[in-house]
C-alpha positions in Angstrom: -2.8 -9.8 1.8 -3.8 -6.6 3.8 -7.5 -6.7 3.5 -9.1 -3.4 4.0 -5.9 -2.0 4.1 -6.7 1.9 1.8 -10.5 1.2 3.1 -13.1 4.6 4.8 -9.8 6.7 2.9 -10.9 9.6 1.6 -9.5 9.8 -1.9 -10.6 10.2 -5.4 -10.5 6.3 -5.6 -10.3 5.7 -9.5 -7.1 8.3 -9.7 -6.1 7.1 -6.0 -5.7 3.6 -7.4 -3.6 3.8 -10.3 -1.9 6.6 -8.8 -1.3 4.2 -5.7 0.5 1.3 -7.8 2.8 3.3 -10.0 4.2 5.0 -6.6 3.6 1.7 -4.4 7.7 1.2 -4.9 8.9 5.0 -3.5 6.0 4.6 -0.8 7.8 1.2 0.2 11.2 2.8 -0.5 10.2 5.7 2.2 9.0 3.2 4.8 12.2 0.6 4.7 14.8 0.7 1.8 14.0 -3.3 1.4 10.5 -3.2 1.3 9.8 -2.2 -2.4 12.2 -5.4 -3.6 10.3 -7.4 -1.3 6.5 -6.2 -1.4 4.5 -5.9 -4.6 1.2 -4.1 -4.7 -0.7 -6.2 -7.0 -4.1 -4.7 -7.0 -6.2 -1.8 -6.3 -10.0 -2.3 -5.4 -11.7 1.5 -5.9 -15.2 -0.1 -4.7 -13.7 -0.5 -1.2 -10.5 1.5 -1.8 -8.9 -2.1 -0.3 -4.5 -1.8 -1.8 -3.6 -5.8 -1.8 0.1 -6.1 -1.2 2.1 -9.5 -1.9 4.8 -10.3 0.5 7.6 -12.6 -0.8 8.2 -14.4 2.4 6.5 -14.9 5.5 9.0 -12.9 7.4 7.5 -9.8 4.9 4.3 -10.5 5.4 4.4 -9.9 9.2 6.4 -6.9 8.6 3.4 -5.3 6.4 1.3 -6.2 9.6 3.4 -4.3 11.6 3.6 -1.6 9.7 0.5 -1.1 8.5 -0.5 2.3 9.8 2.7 3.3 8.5 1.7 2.2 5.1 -1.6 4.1 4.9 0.1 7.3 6.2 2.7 7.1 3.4 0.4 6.2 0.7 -2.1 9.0 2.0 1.1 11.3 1.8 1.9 10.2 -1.8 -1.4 10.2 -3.4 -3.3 13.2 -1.1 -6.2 12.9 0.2 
């Protein structure tokens, strides 16, 4: 959904990636209470360090486009860079 998303971050990409899913509900949880029950992260590409997310509603989806340097900050936070 948010192509390029985790892309140019500077992070140890194969830990950074699982690392990223497992947390990817207390990184939404920080950002909006709602978000985790809403948002999946469904995949994490370490050859372009690209975090997909899956919205379940358009109304979701523009949210994550809102909030997208929000995202990266949190996940940054969580995982270290």
């Amino acid at each position: 959904m948010l192509q390029g998303l985790m892309a140019d971050r500077a992070w140890d990409v194969p830990a950074a990636g699982g690392s990223i899913l497992d947390q990817w509900p207390d990184i939404a949880a920080a950002l909006s209470p709602k978000l985790a029950s809403h948002v999946t992260a469904v995949a994490f590409h370490a050859e372009t360090g690209q975090l997909d997310l899956r919205p379940d509603s358009p109304a979701y989806a523009t949210q994550l486009r809102l909030i997208s340097s929000r995202i990266v900050a949190a996940a940054n936070d969580a995982v270290g860079t």
